[in-house]
N, CA, C and O atoms as a CHARMM CRD file, in Angstrom:
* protein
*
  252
    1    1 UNK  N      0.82100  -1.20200   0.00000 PROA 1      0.00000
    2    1 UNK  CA     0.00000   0.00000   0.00000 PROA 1      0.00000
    3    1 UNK  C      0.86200   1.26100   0.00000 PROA 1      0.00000
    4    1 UNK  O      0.51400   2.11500  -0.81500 PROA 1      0.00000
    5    2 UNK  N      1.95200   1.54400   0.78500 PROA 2      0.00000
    6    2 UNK  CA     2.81400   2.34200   0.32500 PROA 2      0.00000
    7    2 UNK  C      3.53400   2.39400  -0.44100 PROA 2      0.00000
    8    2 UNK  O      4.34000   3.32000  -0.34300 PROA 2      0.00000
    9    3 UNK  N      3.63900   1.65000  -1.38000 PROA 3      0.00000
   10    3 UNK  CA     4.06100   1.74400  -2.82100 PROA 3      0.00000
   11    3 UNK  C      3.14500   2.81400  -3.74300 PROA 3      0.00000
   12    3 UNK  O      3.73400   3.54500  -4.53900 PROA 3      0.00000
   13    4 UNK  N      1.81300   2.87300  -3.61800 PROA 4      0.00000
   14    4 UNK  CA     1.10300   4.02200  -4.38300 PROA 4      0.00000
   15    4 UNK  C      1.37200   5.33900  -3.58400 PROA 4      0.00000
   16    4 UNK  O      1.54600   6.32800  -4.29500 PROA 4      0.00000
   17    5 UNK  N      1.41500   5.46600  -2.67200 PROA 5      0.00000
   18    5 UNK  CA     2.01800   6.65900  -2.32500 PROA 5      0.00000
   19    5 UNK  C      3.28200   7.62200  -3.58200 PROA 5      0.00000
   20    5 UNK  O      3.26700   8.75900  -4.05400 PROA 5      0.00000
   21    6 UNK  N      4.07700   6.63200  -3.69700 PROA 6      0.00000
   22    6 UNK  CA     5.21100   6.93200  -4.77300 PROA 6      0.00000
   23    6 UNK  C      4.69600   7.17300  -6.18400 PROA 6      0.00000
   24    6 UNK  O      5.10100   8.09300  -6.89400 PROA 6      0.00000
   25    7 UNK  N      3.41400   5.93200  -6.68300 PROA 7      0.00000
   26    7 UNK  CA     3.56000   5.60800  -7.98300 PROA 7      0.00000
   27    7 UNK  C      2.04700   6.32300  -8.25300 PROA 7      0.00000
   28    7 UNK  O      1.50300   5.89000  -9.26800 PROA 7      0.00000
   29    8 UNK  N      1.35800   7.24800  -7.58100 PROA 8      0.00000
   30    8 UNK  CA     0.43100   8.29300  -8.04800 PROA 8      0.00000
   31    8 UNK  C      1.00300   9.36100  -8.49900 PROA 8      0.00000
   32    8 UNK  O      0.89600   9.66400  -9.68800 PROA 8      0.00000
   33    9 UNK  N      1.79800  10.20600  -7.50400 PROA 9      0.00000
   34    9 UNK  CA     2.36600  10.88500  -7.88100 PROA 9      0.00000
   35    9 UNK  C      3.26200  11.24300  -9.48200 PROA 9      0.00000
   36    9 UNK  O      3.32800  12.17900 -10.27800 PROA 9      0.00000
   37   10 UNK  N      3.82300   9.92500  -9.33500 PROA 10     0.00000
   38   10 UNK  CA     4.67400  10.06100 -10.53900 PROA 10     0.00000
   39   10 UNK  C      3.77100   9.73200 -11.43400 PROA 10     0.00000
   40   10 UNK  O      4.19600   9.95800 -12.56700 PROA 10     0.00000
   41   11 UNK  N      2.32100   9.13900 -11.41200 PROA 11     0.00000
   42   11 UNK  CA     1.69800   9.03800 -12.61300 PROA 11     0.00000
   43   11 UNK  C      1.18700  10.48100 -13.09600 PROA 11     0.00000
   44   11 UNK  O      0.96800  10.80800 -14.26200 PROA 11     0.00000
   45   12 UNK  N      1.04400  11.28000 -11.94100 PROA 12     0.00000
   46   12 UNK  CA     0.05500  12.47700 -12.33800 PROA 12     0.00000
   47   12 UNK  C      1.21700  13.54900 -12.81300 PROA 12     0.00000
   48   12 UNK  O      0.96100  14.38300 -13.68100 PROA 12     0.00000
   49   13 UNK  N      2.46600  13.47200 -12.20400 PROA 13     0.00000
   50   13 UNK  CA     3.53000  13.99000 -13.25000 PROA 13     0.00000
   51   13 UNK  C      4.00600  13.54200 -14.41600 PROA 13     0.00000
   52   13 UNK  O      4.71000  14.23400 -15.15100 PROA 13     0.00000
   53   14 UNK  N      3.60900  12.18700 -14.70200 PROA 14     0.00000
   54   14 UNK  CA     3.72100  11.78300 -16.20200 PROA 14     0.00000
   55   14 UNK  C      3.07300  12.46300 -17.02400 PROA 14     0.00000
   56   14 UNK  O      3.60300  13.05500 -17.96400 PROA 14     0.00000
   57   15 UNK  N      1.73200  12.46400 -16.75300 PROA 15     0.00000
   58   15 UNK  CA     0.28200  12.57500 -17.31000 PROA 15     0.00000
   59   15 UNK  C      0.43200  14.04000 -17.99000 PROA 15     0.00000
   60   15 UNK  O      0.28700  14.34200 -19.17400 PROA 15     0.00000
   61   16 UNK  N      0.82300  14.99800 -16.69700 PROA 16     0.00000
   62   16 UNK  CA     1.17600  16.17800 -16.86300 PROA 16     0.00000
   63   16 UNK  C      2.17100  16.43700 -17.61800 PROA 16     0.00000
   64   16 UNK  O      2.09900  17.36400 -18.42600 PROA 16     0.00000
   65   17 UNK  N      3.01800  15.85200 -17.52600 PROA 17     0.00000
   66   17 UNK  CA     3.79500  15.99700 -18.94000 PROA 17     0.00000
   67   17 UNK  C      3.73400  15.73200 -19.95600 PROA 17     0.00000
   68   17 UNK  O      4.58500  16.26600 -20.66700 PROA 17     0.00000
   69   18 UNK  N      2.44800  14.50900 -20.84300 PROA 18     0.00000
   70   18 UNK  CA     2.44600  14.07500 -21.76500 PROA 18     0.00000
   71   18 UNK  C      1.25500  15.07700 -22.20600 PROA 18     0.00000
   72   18 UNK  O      0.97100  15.06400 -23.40300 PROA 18     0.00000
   73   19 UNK  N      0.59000  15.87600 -21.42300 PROA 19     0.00000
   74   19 UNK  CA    -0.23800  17.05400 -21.70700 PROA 19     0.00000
   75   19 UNK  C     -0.03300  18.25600 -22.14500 PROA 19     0.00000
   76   19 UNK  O     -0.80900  19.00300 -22.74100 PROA 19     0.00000
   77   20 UNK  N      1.50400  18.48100 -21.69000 PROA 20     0.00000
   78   20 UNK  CA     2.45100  19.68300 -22.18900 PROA 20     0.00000
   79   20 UNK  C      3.04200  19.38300 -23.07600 PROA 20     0.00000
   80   20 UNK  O      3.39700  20.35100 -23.74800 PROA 20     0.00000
   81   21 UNK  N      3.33300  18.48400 -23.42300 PROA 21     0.00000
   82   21 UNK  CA     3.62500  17.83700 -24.59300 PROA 21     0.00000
   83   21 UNK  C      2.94000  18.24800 -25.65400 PROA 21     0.00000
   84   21 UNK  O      3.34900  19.10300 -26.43900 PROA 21     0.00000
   85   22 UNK  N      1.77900  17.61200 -25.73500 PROA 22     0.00000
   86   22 UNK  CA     1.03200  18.09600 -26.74100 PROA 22     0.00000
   87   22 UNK  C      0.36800  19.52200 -26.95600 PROA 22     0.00000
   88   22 UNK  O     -0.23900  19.80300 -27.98900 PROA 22     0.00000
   89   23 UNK  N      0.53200  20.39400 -25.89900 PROA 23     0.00000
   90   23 UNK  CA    -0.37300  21.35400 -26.33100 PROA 23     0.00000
   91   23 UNK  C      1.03400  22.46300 -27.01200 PROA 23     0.00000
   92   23 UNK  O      0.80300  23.38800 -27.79200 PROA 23     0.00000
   93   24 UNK  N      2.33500  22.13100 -26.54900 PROA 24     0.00000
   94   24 UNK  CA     3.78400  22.60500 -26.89900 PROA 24     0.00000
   95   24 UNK  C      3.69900  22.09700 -29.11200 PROA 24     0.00000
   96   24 UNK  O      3.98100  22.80100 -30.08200 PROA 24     0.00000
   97   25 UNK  N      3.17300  20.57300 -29.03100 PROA 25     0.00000
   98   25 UNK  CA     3.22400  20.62800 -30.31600 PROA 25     0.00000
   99   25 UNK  C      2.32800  21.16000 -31.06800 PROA 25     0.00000
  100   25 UNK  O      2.54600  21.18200 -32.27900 PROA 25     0.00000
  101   26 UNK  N      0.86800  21.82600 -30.44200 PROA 26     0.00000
  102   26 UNK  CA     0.09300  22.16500 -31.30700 PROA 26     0.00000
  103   26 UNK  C      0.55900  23.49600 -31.86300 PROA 26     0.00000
  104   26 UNK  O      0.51700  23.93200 -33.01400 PROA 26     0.00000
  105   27 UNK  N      1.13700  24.16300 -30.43600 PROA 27     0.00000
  106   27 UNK  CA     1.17700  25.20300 -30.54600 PROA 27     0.00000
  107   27 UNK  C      2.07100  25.49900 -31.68700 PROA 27     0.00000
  108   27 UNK  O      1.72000  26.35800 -32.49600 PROA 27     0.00000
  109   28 UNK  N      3.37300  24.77100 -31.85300 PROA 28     0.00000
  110   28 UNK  CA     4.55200  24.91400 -32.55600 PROA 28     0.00000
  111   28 UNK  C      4.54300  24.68000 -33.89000 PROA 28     0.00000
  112   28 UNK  O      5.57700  24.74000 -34.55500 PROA 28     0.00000
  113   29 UNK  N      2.84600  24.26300 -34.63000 PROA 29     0.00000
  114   29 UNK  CA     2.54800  24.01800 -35.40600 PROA 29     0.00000
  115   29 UNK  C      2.97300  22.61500 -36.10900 PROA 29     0.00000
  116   29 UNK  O      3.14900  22.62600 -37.32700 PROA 29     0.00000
  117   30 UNK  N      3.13600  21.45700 -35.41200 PROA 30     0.00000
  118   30 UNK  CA     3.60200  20.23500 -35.77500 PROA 30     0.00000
  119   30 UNK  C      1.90600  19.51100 -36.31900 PROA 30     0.00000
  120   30 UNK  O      1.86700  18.38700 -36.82100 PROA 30     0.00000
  121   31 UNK  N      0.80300  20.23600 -36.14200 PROA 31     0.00000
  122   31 UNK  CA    -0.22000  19.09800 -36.69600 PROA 31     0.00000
  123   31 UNK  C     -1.14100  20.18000 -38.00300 PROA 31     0.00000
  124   31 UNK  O     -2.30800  20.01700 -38.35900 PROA 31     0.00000
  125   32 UNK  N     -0.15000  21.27200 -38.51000 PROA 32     0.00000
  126   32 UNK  CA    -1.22700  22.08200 -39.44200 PROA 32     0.00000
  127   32 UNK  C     -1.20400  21.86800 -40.70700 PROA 32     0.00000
  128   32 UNK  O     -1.78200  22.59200 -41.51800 PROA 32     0.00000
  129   33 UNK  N     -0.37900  20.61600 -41.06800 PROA 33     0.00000
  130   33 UNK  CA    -0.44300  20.27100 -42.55900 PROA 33     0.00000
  131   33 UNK  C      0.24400  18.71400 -42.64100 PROA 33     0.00000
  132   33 UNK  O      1.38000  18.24900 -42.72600 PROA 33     0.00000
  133   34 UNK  N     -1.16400  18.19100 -42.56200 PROA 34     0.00000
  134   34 UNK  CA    -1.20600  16.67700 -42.46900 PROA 34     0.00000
  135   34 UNK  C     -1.20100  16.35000 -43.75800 PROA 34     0.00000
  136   34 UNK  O     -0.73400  15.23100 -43.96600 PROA 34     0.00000
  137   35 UNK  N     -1.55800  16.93600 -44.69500 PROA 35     0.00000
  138   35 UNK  CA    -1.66200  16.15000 -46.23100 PROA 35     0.00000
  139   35 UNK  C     -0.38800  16.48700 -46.92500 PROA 35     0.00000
  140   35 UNK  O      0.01100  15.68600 -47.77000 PROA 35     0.00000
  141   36 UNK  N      0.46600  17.81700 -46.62800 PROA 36     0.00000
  142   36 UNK  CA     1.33300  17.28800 -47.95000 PROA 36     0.00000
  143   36 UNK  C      2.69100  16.36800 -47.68900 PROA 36     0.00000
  144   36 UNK  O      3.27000  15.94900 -48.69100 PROA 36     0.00000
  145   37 UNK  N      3.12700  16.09800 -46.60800 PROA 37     0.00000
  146   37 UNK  CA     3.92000  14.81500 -46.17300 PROA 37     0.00000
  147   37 UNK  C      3.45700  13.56400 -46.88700 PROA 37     0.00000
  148   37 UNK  O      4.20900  12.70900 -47.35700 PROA 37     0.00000
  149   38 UNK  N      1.81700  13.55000 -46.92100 PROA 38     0.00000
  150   38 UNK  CA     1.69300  12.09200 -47.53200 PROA 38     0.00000
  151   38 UNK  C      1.76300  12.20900 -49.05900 PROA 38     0.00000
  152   38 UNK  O      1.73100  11.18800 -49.74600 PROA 38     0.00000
  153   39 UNK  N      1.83500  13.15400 -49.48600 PROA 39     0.00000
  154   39 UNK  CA     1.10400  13.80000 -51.17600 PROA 39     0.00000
  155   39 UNK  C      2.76200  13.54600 -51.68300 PROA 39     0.00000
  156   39 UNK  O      3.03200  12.95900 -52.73000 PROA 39     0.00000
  157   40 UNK  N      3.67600  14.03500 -50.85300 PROA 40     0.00000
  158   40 UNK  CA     5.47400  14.36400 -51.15800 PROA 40     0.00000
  159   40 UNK  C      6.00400  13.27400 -52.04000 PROA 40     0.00000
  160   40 UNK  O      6.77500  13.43300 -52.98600 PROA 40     0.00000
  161   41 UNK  N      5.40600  11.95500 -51.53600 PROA 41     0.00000
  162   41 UNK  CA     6.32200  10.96100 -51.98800 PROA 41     0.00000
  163   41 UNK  C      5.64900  10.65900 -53.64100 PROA 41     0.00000
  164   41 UNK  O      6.08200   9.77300 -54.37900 PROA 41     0.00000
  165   42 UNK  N      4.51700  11.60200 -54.00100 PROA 42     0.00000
  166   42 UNK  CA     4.11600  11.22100 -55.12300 PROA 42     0.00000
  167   42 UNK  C      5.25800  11.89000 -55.75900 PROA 42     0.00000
  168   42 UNK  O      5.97400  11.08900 -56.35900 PROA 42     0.00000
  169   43 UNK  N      5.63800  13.07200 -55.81300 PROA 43     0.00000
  170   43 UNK  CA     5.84400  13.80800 -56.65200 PROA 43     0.00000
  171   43 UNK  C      7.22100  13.32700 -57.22100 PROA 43     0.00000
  172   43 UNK  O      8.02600  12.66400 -56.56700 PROA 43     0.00000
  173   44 UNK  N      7.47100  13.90800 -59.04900 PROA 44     0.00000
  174   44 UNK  CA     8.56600  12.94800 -59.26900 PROA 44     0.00000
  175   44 UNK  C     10.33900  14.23800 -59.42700 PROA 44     0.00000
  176   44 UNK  O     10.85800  15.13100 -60.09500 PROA 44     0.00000
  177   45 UNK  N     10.45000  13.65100 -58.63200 PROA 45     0.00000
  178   45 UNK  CA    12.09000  14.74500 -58.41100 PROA 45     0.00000
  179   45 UNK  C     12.92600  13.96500 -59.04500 PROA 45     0.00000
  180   45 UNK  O     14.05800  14.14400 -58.59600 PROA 45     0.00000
  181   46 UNK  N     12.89700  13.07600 -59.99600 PROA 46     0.00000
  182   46 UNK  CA    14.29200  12.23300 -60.80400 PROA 46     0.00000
  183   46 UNK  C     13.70300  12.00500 -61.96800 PROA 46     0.00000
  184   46 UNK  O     13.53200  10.97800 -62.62400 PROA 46     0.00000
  185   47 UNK  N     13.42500  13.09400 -62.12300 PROA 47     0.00000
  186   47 UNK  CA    13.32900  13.55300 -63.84900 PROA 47     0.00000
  187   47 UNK  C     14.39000  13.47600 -64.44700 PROA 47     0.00000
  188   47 UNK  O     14.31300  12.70600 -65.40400 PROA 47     0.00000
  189   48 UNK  N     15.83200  14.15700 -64.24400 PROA 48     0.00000
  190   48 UNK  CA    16.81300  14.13000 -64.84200 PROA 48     0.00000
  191   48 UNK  C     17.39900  12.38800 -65.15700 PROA 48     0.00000
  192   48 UNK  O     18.10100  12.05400 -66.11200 PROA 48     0.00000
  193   49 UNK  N     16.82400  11.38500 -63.95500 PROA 49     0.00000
  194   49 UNK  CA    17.51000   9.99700 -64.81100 PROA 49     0.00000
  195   49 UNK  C     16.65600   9.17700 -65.90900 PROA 49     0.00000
  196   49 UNK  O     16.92700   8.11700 -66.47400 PROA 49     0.00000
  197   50 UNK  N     15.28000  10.21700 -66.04600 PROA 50     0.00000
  198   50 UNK  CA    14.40100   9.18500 -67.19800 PROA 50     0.00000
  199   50 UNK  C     14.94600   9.79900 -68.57300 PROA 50     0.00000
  200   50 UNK  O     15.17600  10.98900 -68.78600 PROA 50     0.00000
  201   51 UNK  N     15.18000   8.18800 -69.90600 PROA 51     0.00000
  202   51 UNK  CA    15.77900   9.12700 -70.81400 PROA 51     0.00000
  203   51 UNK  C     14.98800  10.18500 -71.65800 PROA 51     0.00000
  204   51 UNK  O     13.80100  10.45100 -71.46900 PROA 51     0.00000
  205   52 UNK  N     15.58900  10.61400 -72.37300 PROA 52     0.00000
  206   52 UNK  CA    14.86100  11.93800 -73.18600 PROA 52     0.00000
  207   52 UNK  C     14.06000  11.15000 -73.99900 PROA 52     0.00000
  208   52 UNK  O     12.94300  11.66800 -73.96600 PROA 52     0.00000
  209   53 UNK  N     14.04200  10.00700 -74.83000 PROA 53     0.00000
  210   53 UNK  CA    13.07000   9.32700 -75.51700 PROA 53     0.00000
  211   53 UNK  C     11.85000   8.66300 -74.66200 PROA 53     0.00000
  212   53 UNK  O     10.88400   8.21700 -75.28200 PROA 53     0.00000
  213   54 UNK  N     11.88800   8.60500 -73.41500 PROA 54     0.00000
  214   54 UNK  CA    11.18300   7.88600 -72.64900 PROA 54     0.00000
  215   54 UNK  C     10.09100   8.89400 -71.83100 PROA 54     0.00000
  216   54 UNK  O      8.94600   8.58300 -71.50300 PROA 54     0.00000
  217   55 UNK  N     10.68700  10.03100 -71.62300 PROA 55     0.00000
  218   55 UNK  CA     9.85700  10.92200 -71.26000 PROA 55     0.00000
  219   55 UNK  C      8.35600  11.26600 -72.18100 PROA 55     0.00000
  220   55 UNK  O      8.35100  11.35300 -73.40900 PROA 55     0.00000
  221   56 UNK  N      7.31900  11.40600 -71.44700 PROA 56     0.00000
  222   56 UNK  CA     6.16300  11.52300 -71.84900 PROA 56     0.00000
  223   56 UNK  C      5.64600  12.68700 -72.67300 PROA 56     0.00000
  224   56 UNK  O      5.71500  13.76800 -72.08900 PROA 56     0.00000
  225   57 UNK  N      5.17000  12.70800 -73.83200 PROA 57     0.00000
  226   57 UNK  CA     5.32300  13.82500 -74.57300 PROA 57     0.00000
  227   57 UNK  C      6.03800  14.44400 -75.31500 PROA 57     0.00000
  228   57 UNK  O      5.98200  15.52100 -75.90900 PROA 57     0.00000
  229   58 UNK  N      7.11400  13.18000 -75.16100 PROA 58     0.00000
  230   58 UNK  CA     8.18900  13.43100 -76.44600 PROA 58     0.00000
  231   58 UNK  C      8.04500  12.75600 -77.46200 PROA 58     0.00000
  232   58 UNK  O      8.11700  11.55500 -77.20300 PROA 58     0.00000
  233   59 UNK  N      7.78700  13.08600 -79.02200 PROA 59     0.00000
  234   59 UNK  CA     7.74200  12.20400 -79.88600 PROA 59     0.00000
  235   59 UNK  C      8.92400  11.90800 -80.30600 PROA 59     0.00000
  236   59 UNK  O      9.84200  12.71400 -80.15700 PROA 59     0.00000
  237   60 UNK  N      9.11800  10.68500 -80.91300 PROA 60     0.00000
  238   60 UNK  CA    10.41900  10.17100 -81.63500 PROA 60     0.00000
  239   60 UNK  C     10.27000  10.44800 -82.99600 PROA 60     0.00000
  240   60 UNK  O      9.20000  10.03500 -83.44200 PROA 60     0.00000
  241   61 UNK  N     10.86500  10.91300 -83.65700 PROA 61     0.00000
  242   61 UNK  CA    10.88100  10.92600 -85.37700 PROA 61     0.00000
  243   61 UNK  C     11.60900  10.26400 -85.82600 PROA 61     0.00000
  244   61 UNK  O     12.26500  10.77400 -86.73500 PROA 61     0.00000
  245   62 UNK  N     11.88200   8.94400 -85.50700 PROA 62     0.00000
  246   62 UNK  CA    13.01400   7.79100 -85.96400 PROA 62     0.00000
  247   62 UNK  C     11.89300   7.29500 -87.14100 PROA 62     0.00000
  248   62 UNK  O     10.81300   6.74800 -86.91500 PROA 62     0.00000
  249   63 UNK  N     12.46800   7.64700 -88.46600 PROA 63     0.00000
  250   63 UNK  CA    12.27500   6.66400 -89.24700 PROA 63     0.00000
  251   63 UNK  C     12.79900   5.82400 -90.16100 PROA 63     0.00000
  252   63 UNK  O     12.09800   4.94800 -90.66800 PROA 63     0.00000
Protein backbone atom coordinates (compact mmCIF):
# COMPACT_ATOMS: atom_id res chain seq x y z
CA UNK A 1 0.00 0.00 0.00
CA UNK A 2 2.81 2.34 0.32
CA UNK A 3 4.06 1.74 -2.82
CA UNK A 4 1.10 4.02 -4.38
CA UNK A 5 2.02 6.66 -2.32
CA UNK A 6 5.21 6.93 -4.77
CA UNK A 7 3.56 5.61 -7.98
CA UNK A 8 0.43 8.29 -8.05
CA UNK A 9 2.37 10.89 -7.88
CA UNK A 10 4.67 10.06 -10.54
CA UNK A 11 1.70 9.04 -12.61
CA UNK A 12 0.06 12.48 -12.34
CA UNK A 13 3.53 13.99 -13.25
CA UNK A 14 3.72 11.78 -16.20
CA UNK A 15 0.28 12.57 -17.31
CA UNK A 16 1.18 16.18 -16.86
CA UNK A 17 3.80 16.00 -18.94
CA UNK A 18 2.45 14.07 -21.77
CA UNK A 19 -0.24 17.05 -21.71
CA UNK A 20 2.45 19.68 -22.19
CA UNK A 21 3.62 17.84 -24.59
CA UNK A 22 1.03 18.10 -26.74
CA UNK A 23 -0.37 21.35 -26.33
CA UNK A 24 3.78 22.60 -26.90
CA UNK A 25 3.22 20.63 -30.32
CA UNK A 26 0.09 22.17 -31.31
CA UNK A 27 1.18 25.20 -30.55
CA UNK A 28 4.55 24.91 -32.56
CA UNK A 29 2.55 24.02 -35.41
CA UNK A 30 3.60 20.24 -35.77
CA UNK A 31 -0.22 19.10 -36.70
CA UNK A 32 -1.23 22.08 -39.44
CA UNK A 33 -0.44 20.27 -42.56
CA UNK A 34 -1.21 16.68 -42.47
CA UNK A 35 -1.66 16.15 -46.23
CA UNK A 36 1.33 17.29 -47.95
CA UNK A 37 3.92 14.82 -46.17
CA UNK A 38 1.69 12.09 -47.53
CA UNK A 39 1.10 13.80 -51.18
CA UNK A 40 5.47 14.36 -51.16
CA UNK A 41 6.32 10.96 -51.99
CA UNK A 42 4.12 11.22 -55.12
CA UNK A 43 5.84 13.81 -56.65
CA UNK A 44 8.57 12.95 -59.27
CA UNK A 45 12.09 14.75 -58.41
CA UNK A 46 14.29 12.23 -60.80
CA UNK A 47 13.33 13.55 -63.85
CA UNK A 48 16.81 14.13 -64.84
CA UNK A 49 17.51 10.00 -64.81
CA UNK A 50 14.40 9.19 -67.20
CA UNK A 51 15.78 9.13 -70.81
CA UNK A 52 14.86 11.94 -73.19
CA UNK A 53 13.07 9.33 -75.52
CA UNK A 54 11.18 7.89 -72.65
CA UNK A 55 9.86 10.92 -71.26
CA UNK A 56 6.16 11.52 -71.85
CA UNK A 57 5.32 13.82 -74.57
CA UNK A 58 8.19 13.43 -76.45
CA UNK A 59 7.74 12.20 -79.89
CA UNK A 60 10.42 10.17 -81.64
CA UNK A 61 10.88 10.93 -85.38
CA UNK A 62 13.01 7.79 -85.96
CA UNK A 63 12.28 6.66 -89.25
Amino acid sequence: MNILYLLIPIAIILAGLAICGFFWSVNSGQYDDLESPAHSILYDDDEHLIPDDAKPGKTSDKK
